[in-house]
C-alpha positions, 0 to 999 in steps of 0.5 A: 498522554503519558506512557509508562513501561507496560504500554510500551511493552505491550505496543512491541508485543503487538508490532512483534518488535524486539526492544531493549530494556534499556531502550524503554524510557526512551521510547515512552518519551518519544511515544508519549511527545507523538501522542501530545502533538496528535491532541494538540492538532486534534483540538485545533478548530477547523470550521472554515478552513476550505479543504486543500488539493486531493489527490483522488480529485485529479484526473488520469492523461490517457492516451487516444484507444487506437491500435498501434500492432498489427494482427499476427496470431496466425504467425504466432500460431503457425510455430506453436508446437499445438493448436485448435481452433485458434487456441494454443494447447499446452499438457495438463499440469494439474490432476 
């Protein structure tokens, strides 16, 4: 597939990119050989060819769910300036 001045000029308008008039031909060029290689891998069979490694098939290391700090709200709330009910109490900031 083969793109000529407008296509270009209308892909920039639609990525909202800026491209010289001079910078055209070359981006067509480029464009265009982008194009090419993506036809050419898309004719390619692959019936047979098992799937390769995944990267959602891997499985996450997690760590042991074990409490690692020790409990220290009523510290904590023993400086804060209010508090109700084991809640903090902050001015209202929106009406």
């Amino acid at each position: 597939m083969s793109l000529n001045k407008s296509d270009v000029e209308k892909i920039a308008h639609l990525a909202r990119l800026q491209i010289e008039e001079a910078d055209i031909p070359l981006y067509a060029n480029n464009l265009s050989n982008i194009l090419q290689l993506v036809e050419q891998m898309s004719a390619v069979d692959t019936t047979g060819v098992e799937i390769m490694a995944h990267p959602l098939d891997a499985g996450q290391r997690l760590r042991a769910d074990v409490v690692t700090e020790i409990d220290q709200r009523a510290l904590f709330q023993s400086i804060a300036p209010q508090v109700e009910a084991g809640l903090y109490l902050v001015p209202k900031v929106i009406e």
